[in-house]
C-alpha positions as CSV (number, residue, x, y, z in Angstrom):
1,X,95.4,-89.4,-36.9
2,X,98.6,-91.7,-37.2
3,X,101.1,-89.0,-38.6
4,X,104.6,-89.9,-40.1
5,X,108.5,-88.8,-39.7
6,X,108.6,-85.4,-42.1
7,X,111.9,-86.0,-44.9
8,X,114.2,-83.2,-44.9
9,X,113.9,-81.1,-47.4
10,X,117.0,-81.4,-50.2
11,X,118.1,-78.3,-49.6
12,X,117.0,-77.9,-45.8
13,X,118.9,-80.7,-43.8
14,X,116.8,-81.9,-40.9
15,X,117.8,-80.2,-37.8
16,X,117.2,-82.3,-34.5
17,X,114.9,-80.9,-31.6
18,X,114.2,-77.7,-34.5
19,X,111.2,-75.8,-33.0
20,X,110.5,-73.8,-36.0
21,X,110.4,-77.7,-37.9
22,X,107.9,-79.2,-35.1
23,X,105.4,-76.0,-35.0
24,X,104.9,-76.1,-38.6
25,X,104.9,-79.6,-38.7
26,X,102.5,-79.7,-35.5
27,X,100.1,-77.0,-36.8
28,X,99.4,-79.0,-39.8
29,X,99.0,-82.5,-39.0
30,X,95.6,-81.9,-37.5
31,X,93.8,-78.8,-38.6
32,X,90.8,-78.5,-40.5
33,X,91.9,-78.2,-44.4
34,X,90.4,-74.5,-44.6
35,X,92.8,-73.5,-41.5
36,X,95.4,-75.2,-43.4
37,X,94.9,-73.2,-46.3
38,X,94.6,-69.8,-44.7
39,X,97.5,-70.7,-43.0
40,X,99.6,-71.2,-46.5
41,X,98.0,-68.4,-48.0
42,X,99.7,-65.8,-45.3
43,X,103.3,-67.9,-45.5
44,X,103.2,-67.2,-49.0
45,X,102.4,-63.4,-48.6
46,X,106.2,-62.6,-47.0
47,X,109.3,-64.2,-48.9
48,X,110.5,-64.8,-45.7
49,X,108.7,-67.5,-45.4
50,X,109.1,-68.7,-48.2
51,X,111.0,-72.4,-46.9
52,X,108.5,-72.3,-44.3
53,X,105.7,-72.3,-46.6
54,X,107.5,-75.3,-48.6
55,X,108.0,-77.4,-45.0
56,X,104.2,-76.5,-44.5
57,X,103.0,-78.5,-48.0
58,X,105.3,-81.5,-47.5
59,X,104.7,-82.1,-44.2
60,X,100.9,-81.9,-45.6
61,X,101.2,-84.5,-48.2
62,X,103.6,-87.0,-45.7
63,X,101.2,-86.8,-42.9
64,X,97.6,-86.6,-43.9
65,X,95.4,-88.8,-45.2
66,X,95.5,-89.1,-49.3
67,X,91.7,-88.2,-49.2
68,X,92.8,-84.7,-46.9
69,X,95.9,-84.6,-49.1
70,X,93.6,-84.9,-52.5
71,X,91.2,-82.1,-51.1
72,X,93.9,-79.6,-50.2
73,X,95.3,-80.0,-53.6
74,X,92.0,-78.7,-54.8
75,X,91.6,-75.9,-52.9
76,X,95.5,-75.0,-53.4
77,X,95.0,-74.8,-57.6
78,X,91.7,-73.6,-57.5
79,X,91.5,-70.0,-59.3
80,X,93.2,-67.4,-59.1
81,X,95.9,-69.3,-57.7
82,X,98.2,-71.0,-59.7
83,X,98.2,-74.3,-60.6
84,X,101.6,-75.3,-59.3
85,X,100.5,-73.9,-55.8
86,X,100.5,-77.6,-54.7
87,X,103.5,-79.2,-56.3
88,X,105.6,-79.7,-53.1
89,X,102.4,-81.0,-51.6
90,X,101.8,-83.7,-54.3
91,X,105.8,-84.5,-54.3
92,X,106.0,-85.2,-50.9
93,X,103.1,-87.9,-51.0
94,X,104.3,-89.2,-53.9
95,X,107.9,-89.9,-52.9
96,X,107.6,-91.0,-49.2
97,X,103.8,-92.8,-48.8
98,X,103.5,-96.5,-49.3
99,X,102.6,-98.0,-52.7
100,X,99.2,-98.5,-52.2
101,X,98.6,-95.6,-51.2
102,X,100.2,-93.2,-53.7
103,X,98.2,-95.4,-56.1
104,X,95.0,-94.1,-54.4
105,X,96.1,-91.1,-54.3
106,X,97.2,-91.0,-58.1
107,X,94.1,-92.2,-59.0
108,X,92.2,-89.5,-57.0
109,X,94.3,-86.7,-58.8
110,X,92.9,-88.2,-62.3
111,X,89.2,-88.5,-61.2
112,X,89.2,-85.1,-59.3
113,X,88.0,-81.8,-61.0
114,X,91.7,-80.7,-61.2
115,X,94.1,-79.5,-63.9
116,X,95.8,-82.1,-65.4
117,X,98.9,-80.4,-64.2
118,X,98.4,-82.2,-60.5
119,X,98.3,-85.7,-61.9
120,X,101.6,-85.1,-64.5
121,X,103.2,-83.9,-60.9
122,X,102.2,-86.7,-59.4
123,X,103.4,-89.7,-61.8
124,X,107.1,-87.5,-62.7
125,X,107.4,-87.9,-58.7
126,X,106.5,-91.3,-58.4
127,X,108.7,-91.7,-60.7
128,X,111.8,-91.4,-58.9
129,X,111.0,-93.9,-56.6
130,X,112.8,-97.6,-56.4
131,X,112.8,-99.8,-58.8
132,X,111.2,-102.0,-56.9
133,X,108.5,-100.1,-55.6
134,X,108.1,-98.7,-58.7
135,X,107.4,-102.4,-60.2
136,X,104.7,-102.6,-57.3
137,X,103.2,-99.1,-58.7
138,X,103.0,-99.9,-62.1
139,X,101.4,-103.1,-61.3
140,X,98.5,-102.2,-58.8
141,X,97.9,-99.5,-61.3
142,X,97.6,-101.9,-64.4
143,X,95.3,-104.2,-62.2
144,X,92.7,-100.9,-61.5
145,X,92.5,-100.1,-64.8
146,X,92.2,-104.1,-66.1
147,X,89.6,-105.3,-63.1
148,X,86.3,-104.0,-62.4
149,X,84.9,-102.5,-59.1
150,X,83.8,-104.8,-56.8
151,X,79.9,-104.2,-56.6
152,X,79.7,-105.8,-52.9
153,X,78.9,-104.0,-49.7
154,X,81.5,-105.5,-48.1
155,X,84.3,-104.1,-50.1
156,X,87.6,-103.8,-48.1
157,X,88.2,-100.2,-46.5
158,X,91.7,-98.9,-47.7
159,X,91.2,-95.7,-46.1
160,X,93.9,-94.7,-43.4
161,X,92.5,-93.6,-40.3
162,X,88.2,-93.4,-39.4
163,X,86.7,-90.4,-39.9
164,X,87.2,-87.2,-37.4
165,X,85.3,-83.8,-36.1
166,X,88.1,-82.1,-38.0
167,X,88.0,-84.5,-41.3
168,X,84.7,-83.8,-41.4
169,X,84.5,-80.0,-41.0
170,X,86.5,-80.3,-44.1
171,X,84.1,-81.5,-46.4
172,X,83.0,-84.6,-48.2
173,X,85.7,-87.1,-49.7
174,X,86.0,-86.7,-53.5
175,X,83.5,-89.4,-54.9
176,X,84.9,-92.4,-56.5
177,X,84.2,-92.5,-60.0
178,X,82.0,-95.8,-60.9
179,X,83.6,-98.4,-63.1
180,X,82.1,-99.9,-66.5
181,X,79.8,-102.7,-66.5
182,X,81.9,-106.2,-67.1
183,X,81.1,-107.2,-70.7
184,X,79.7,-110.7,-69.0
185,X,76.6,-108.2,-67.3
186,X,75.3,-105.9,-70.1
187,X,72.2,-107.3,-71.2
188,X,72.3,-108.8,-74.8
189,X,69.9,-106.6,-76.6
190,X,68.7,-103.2,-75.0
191,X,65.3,-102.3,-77.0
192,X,64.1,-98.8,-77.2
193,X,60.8,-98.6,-74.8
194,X,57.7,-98.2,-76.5
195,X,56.2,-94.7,-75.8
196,X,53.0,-94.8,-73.7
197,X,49.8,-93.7,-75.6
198,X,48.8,-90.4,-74.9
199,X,45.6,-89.0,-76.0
200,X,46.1,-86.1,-78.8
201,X,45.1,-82.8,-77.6
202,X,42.3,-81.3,-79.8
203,X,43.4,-78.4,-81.9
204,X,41.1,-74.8,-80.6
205,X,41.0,-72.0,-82.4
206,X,42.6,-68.8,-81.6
207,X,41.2,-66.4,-79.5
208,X,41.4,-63.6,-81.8
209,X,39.9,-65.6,-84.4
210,X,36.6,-66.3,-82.2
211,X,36.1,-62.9,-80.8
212,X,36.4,-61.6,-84.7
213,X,33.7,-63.7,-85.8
214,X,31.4,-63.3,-82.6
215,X,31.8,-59.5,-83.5
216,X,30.6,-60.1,-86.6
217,X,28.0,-61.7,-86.0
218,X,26.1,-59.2,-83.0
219,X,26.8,-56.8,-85.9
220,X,24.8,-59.1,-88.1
221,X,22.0,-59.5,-85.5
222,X,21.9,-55.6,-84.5
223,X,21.4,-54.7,-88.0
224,X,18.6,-57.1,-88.3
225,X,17.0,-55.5,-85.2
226,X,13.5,-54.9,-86.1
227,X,12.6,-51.1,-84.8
228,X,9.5,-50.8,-85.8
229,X,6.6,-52.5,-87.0
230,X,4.6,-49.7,-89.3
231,X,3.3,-51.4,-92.2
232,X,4.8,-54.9,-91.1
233,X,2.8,-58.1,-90.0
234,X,3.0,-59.6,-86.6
235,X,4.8,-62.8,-88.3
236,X,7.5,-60.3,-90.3
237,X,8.3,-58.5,-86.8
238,X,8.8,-61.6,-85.0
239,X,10.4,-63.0,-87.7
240,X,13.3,-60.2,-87.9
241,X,13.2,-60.6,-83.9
242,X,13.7,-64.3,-83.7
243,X,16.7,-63.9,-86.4
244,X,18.6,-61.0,-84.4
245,X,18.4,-62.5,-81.3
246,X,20.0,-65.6,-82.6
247,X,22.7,-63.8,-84.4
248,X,23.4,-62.1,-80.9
249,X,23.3,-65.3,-79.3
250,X,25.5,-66.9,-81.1
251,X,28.5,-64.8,-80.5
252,X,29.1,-65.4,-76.7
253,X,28.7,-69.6,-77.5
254,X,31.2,-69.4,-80.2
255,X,33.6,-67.4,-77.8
256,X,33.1,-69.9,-75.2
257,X,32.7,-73.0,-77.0
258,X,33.5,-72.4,-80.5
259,X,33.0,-76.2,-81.8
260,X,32.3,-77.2,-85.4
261,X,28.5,-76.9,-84.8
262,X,28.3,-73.6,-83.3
263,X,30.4,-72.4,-86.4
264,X,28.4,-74.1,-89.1
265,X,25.0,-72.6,-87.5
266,X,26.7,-68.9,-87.2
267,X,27.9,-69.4,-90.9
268,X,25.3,-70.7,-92.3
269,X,22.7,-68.2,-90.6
270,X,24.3,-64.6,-92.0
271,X,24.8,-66.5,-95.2
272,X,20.3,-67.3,-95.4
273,X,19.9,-63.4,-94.5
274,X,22.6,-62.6,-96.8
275,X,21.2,-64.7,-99.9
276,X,17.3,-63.3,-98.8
277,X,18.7,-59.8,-99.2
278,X,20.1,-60.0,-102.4
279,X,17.3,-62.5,-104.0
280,X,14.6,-60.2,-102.5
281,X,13.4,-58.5,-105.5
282,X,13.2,-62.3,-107.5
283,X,10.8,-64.0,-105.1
284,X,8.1,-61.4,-105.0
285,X,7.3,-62.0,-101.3
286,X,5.2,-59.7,-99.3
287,X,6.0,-60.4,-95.8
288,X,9.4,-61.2,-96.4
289,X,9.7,-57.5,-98.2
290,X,8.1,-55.8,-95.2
291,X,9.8,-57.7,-93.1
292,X,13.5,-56.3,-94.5
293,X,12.1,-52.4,-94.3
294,X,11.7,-52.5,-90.1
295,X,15.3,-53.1,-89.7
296,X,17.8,-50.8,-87.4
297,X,20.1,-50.8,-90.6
298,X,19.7,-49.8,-94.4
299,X,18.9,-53.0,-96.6
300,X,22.3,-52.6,-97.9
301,X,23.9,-52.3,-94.8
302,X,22.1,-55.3,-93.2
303,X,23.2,-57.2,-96.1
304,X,26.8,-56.2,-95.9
305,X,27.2,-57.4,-92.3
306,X,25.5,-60.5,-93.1
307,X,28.3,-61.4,-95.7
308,X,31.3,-60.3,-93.7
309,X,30.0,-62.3,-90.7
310,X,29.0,-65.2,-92.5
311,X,32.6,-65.0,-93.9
312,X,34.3,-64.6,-91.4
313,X,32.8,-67.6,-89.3
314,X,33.1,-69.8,-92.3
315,X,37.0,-68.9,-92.2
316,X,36.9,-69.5,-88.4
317,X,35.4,-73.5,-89.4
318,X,37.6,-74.4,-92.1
319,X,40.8,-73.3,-90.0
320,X,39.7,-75.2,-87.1
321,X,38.9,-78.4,-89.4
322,X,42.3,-77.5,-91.0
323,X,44.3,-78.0,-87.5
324,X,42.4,-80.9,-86.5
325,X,43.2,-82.9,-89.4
326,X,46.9,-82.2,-89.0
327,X,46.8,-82.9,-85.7
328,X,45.1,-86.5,-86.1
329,X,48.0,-86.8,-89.0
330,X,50.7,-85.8,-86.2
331,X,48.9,-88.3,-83.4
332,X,49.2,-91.8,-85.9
333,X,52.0,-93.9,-84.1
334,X,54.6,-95.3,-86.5
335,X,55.0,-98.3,-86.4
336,X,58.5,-98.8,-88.0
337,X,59.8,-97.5,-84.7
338,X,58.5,-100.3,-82.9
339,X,59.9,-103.0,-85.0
340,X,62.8,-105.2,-83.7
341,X,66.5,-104.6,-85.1
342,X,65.8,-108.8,-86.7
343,X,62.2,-108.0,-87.8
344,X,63.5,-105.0,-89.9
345,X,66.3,-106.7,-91.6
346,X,63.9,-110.1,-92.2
347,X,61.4,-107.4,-94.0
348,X,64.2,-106.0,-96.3
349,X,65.3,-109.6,-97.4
């Protein structure tokens, strides 16, 4: 690392062959950063060190790089220290660097996550320099923010000195924050991409909803359970068989499946038995009378579970029909968003 003669400070005249001077100066130049920092954190503890501490950061921002110089900063005014913690450091490589290079480093200050104290530092310091290094500043300065980055790979390397062991135990060099597009390469007209198709998802019911009505319905289907077959014909027994069984088969494909057809048969079966119980007395038929006496349940009772499960499977369809209408309404693609910025304003003419 190429290092550089350390100013006096104003109030510290330099004194020649001063071995207090050249140890800090020494211990600085070529430490890792988080050495460095340990190093100023301990001067700082005694006020008797208190010029030595001040010697420390100047010789810091005279003789290392402005990326080392840009890191330290950060790590000098990171909480809970204070942000002024690096003000000698940022004045010394702001008064004594070369032009170009306090412009990097000015530049780095602003882009860096750092309190806007550092860069304010920075400029009042660069401030006091020569007229007509100062004319140089404020020029390279105007031409960064005017003129774009250069987008080639072969971009010139301003940085001081190639990278070492100890520059690189110190971490990664703040990233250079990418420049805006040139007017001259922004593409005309940016359109909003299409969204790809996706196939709507197909509305189920709740689960709650299905194992209510399948409950319902093995009700239905045990209280239609024939028990016994005094004073009933053969057809009337298998009759009230056939119908319980498929009351109590219903219920585990409707919990399973539970599709518009399995709900219209498990509505529309309760609501036959229902309808034969109460209309039983009207049709004067003998075998369907005998046929409602050999049930598990009280006529009454059959009847009753035959309405509440052909209710509540008929509830069970119509909100399922319900949500899939609303979702085929949710799945139509609108068109108006796919229409050109010109097509929309030639339609409104």
């Amino acid at each position: 690392m190429t290092t550089r003669s350390f100013p006096p400070s104003p109030d510290r005249p330099e004194i020649p062959h001063d071995p207090l001077h050249s140890l800090v100066h020494a211990a600085v130049a070529d430490r890792p950063l988080e050495e460095v920092l340990q190093l100023i954190t301990l001067l700082e503890q005694s006020p008797k060190y208190a010029q030595t501490t001040v010697d420390a950061l100047r010789a810091i921002g005279v003789d290392r790089s402005v990326e080392d110089v840009t890191r330290l900063v950060t790590l000098l005014t990171r909480p809970p220290r204070h942000p002024d913690s690096a003000d000698e450091t940022i004045r010394a490589a702001a008064e004594s660097r070369p032009v170009e290079e306090v412009t990097r480093l000015m530049a780095l200050l602003h882009r860096a996550p750092l309190e806007p104290h550092c860069g304010e530092e920075a400029v009042r310091a660069a401030a006091g320099r020569p007229v007509e290094e100062l004319v140089q500043l404020i020029g390279r300065l105007s031409e960064d923010q005017d003129t774009p980055a250069p987008t080639s790979a072969a971009a010139p390397d301003r940085s001081p000195a190639p990278a070492t062991a100890d520059s690189e135990a110190t971490g990664p060099v703040p990233e250079r924050i990418s420049e805006p597009e040139p007017p001259g390469d922004r593409p005309a007209r940016r359109r909003r991409p299409r969204p790809s198709p996706t196939v709507p998802r197909r509305a189920e019911l709740p689960t709650w909803l299905r194992l209510f009505a399948a409950t319902a319905l093995v009700l239905c289907g045990l209280s239609y359970f024939p028990s016994h077959q005094d004073g009933a014909s053969s057809a009337a027994y298998g009759f009230m068989l056939g119908v319980s069984l498929l009351c109590v088969l219903l219920a585990p494909a409707l919990v399973v499946h539970g599709g518009p057809v399995v709900l219209a048969v498990s509505t529309v079966l309760p609501a036959a038995l229902a309808a034969v119980q109460l209309f039983d007395g009207r049709f004067h038929s003998t075998r369907l009378s005998e046929a409602l006496k050999i049930t598990v349940a009280p006529p009454w009772l059959a009847g009753l579970m035959a309405v509440l499960a052909a209710l509540a499977a008929l509830t069970a369809l119509l909100t399922l029909l319900t949500a899939r209408r609303f979702d085929r309404q949710l799945a139509l693609p609108d068109r108006t968003a796919d229409r050109t910025p010109a097509e929309a304003n030639g339609s409104s003419h």
